[in-house]
Residue, then its C-alpha position, 0 to 999 in steps of 0.5 A: x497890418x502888422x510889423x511884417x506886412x503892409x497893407x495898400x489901397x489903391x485909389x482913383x479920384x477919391x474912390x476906392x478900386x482895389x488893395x493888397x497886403x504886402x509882406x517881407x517876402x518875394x509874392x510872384x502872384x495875386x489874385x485882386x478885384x479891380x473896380x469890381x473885376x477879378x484880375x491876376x498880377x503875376x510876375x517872375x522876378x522884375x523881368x516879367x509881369x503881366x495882368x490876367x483877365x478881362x484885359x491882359x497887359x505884360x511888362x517886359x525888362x530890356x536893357x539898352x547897353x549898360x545895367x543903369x539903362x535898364x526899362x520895361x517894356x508895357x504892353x496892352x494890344x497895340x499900346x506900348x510905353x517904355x517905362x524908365x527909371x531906376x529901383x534904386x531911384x525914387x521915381x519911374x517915367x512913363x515914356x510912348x514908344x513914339x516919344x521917348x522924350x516927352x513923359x506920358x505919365x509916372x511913378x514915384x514914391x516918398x518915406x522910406x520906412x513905410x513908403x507912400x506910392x503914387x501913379x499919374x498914369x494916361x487914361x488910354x491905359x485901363x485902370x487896371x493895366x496902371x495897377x499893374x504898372x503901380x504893383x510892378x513899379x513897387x515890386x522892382x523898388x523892393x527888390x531894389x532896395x533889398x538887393x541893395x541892403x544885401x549889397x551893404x552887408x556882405x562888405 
């Protein structure tokens, strides 16, 4: 796509559902067809994302006691997951409210330069509910990481 922007494909079992282009900068909302579906990803920062359309999903940022405990709540009707990780970190587990043990799914990524994504998601969340929990996941990692070169600089 070019030095300052990243093209991604998304796809489940082989087939193609949807893709986006990622630039350098902050993008809060996107307009994408999911498998046919037009749906929009919207988020403030990484404390709040949510999916617009057919389904409607948020993802929500708690803290349980200090920073490095930080999760998202995810949320679609009466399903609920905690996601837990670290930005800085290369992987994200996808916990059940009831289990929070036992990983119900996950994310992780793999490259630095031009980093590889991938999401083993449970099927009782829609396919469009584990795009947002993938974009979301993507976008606290850069977030992450840009907060982190901005960190190195400024000492």
């Amino acid at each position: 796509m070019g030095l300052f922007a990243v093209r991604y494909e998304v796809s489940r079992d082989g087939r193609p559902v949807t893709g986006w282009t990622a630039r350098n900068r902050y993008q809060p909302h996107r307009d994408l067809m999911i498998d046919g579906h037009p749906y929009a990803l919207r988020s403030e920062g990484i404390a709040r994302f949510a999916l617009e359309g057919d389904l409607r999903a948020t993802i929500l940022r708690t803290a349980d006691g200090p920073v490095t405990k930080r999760h998202w709540n995810v949320e679609l009707g009466d399903l609920k997951y905690r996601l837990a990780g670290s930005g800085v970190g290369k992987r994200f587990s996808l916990l059940t409210t009831a289990d929070a043990v036992n990983e119900a799914g996950r994310v992780w990524r793999s490259g630095a330069v031009r980093p590889t994504y991938v999401a083993e998601l449970p099927d009782a969340l829609p396919l469009p509910v584990q795009v947002l929990v993938l974009w979301a996941s993507m976008t606290i990692w850069r977030a992450s990481v840009a907060a982190a070169g901005t960190a190195a600089l400024t000492r």
